[in-house]
N, C-alpha and C positions, 0 to 999 in steps of 0.2 A: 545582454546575456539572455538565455531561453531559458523561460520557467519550465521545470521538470514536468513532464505529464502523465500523471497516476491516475490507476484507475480506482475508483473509490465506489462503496455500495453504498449509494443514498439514501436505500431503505434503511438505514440505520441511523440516521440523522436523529440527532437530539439537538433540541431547542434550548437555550439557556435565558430566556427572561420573556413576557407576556406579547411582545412585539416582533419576536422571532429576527430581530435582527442580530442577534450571535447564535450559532449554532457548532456544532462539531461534530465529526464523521470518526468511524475508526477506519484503521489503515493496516489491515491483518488478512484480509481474504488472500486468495490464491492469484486473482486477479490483478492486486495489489504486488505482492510479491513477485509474482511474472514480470512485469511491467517496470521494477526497483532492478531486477536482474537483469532484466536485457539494456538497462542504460546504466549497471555497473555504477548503480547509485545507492549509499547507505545512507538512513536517514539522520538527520540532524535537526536539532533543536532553531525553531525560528526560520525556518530553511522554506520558502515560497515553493509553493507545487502547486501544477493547473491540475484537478481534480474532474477526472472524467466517469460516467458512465457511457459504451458505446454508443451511438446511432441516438441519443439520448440528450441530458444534460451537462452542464462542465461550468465549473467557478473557480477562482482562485483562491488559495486559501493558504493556511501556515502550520506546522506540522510541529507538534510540540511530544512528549513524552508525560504519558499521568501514570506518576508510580501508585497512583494506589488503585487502578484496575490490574485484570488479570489476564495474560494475552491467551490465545488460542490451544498454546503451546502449553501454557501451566502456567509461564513465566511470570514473576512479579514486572507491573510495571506495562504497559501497553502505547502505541504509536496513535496516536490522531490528528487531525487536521482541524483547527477554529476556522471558521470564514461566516460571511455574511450571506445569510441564505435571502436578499433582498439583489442580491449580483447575480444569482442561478442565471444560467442563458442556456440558449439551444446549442448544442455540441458540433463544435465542426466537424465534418466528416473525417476519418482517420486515415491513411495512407499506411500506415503500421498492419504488417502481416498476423492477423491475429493469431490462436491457438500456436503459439510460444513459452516456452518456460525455458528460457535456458538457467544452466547451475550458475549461480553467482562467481562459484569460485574458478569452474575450468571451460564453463561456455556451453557442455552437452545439453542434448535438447531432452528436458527432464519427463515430457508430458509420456510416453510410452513409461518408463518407472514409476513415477507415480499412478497412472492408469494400471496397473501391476500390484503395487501396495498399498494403495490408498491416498486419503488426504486426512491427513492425522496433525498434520502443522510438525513433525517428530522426523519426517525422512532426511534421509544425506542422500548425497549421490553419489552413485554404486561407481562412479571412475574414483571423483575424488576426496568423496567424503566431508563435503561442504554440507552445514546444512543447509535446508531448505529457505531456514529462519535468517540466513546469513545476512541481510538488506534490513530487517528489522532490529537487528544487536541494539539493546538496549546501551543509552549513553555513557560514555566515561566518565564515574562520580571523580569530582576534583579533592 
């Protein structure tokens, strides 16, 4: 099976101990989001994702949910990625048509509506009213 390939902002990496061999990313940009929508992927708890920046870097890493940050959105509860920032490697080139956003929910290409109203982490799409946030939904408490 192919690990999902996300795009992740590495300038936000936080380090978790003096040796920098755990680290975690968050997984909330636009980039990110794009990238969950065009492979009609929501995320999930312990769920392996290849973590890319373009032209750039890429590690694998595991995508967990910490309820006690705050996402983009307002939303209690935020999506990130643990991995071992000692695996970083150079990023294979991508074959993926960039400047992409389709809706999660009906597939239209979002990027002219958003280019329109913003990027507020808050829009739906004007077909079918999906939000934007759709790919991020926060886990079902048991």
């Amino acid at each position: 099976m192919t690990i999902p390939r996300v795009y992740a902002d590495f300038n936000s990496i936080e380090y978790h101990n003096a040796e920098r061999t755990s680290a975690t990313v968050g997984l909330t940009g636009y980039g990110t989001i794009a990238d969950l929508s065009k492979l009609k992927l929501r995320l999930t708890e312990g769920q392996q994702l290849l973590l890319y920046e373009p032209n750039d870097i890429e590690v694998e890493g595991v995508a967990f949910f910490d309820r006690t940050r705050i996402d983009p959105a307002g939303r209690t509860g935020e999506w990130m990625a643990r991995f071992d920032p000692r695996n970083i490697r150079d990023a294979v080139p991508s074959t993926e048509t960039p400047h992409q956003h389709p809706c999660f929910g009906c597939g239209c290409d979002l990027l002219p509506h958003l280019k329109a109203v913003g990027q507020l982490y808050i829009e739906v799409c004007p077909n079918c009213g999906t939000s934007v946030m759709a790919p991020l939904e926060p886990p079902k408490v048991a």
